[in-house]
C-alpha positions in Angstrom: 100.6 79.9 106.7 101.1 83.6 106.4 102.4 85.2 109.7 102.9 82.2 110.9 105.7 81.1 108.5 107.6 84.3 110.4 106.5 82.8 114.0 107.3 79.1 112.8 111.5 81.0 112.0 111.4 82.8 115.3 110.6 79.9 117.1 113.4 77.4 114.7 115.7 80.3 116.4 115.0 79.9 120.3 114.8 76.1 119.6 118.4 76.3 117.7 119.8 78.7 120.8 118.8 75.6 123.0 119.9 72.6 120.5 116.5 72.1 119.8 115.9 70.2 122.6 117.8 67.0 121.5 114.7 66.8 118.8 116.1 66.5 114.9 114.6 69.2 112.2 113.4 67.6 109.3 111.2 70.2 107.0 110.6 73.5 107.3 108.0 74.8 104.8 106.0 78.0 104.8 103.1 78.8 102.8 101.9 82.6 101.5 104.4 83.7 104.5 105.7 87.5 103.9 109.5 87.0 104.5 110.1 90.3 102.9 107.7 92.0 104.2 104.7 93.8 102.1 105.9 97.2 102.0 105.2 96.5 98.0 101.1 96.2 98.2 100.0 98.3 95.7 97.0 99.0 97.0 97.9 100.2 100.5 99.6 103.9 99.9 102.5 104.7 101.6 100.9 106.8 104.3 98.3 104.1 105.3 101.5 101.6 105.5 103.2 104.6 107.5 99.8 104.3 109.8 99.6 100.7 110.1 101.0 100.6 113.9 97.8 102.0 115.0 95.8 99.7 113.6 97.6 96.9 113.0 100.5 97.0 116.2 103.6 95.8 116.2 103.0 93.6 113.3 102.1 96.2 111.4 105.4 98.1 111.9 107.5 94.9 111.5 105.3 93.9 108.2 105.7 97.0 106.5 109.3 97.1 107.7 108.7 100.0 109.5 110.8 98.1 112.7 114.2 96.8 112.8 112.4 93.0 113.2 112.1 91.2 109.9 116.1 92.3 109.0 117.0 91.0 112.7 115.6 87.9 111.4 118.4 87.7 108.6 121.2 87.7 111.1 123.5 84.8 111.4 121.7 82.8 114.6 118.7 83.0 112.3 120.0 81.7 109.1 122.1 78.7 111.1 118.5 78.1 112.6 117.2 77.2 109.1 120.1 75.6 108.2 119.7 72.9 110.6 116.4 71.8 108.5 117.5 69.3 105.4 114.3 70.4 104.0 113.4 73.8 103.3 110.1 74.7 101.4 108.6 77.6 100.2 105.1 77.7 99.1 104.3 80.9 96.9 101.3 82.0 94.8 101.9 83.9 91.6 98.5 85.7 91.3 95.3 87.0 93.7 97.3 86.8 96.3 96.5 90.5 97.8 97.9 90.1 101.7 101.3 88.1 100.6 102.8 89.2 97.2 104.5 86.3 95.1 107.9 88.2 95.7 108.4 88.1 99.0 106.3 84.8 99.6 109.1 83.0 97.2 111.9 85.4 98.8 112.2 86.2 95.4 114.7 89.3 95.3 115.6 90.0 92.4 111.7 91.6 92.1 113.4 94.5 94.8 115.7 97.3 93.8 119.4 96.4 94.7 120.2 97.5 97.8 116.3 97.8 98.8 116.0 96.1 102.1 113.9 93.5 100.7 116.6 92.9 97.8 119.1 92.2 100.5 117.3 90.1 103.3 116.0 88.1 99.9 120.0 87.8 99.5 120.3 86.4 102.5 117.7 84.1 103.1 117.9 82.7 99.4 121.5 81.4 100.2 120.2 79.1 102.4 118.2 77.4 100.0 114.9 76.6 99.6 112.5 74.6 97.4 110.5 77.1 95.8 106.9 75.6 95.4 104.9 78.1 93.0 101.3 77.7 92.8 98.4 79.7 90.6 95.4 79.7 92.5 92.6 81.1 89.7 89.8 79.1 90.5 88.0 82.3 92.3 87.1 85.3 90.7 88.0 86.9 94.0 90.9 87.6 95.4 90.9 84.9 98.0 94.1 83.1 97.0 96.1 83.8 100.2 94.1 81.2 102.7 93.0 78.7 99.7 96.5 77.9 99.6 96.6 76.4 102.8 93.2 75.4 102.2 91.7 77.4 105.6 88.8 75.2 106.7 87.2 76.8 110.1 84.3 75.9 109.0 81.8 74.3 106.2 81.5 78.1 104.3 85.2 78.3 104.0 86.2 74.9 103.6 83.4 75.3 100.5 85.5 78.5 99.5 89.4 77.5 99.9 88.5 74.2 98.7 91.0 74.9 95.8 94.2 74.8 97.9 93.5 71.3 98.9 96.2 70.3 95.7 98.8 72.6 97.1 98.2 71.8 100.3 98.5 67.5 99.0 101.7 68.6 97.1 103.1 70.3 100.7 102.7 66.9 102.2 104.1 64.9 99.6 107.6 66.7 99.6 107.6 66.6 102.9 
């Protein structure tokens, strides 16, 4: 989920640069993760995204593709990495998702400029090929969509509150 769809390609590349251990991909699916990036969050201005290593790190700069890192992971080793899954799933929200927008959750770049970054790592990655799973998570009136769709349960509150991504998260399995 989230950040960790970027962790889960990192690590499909240093298990690719050592054969994966003899072990076989299947599936690799991602849920809410920002692929693109979320340079295009509305509600953070541009100087507060220009800000975000101080409060946010490294992540920050790599999120808001202030660092060289997400377009690194566009590069060939990375893309022959995903290729080795049969299975590649993508699971995006369309609405009240305000940490991972729909675009770059479904690598969807045709939503970027051409020649915007995002419009041509979206490029890249999309000629790998990927399931797309959309979702529309509107059963809160908040804007809580980003952990119900991997129905976050930590605990009874939020297992009470993300309740509604246990059908995405049931749909996940089943195409896996």
């Amino acid at each position: 989920n989230s950040l960790g769809g970027l962790y889960a390609r990192e690590c499909a590349y240093n298990l690719h640069c050592d054969d994966f251990l003899g072990l076989v991909p299947r599936t690799f699916a991602t849920i809410a993760a920002p692929h693109l990036g979320v340079r295009d969050l509305a509600w953070v201005p541009g100087p507060f995204q220009r800000a975000s290593p101080a409060v946010l790190g490294a992540t920050g700069r790599d999120l808001f593709l202030l660092s060289d890192t997400l377009h690194a992971m566009t590069q060939q080793g990375y893309i022959d990495a995903l290729c080795r899954f049969p299975k590649r799933i993508l699971v995006a929200n369309t609405c009240k998702d305000i940490v991972v927008p729909f675009s770059t959750a479904a690598i969807d770049h045709s939503c970027y400029p051409a020649g915007s970054l995002e419009h041509d790592m979206g490029m890249v990655l999309r000629k790998v090929g990927w399931d797309t799973m959309t979702v529309t998570l509107q059963s809160s009136p908040l804007p809580l969509a980003h952990n119900m769709a991997c129905a976050l349960s930590r605990d009874p509150v939020s297992e009470r509150i993300y309740a509604g991504g246990l059908p995405v998260v049931r749909r996940l399995v089943e195409k896996v």
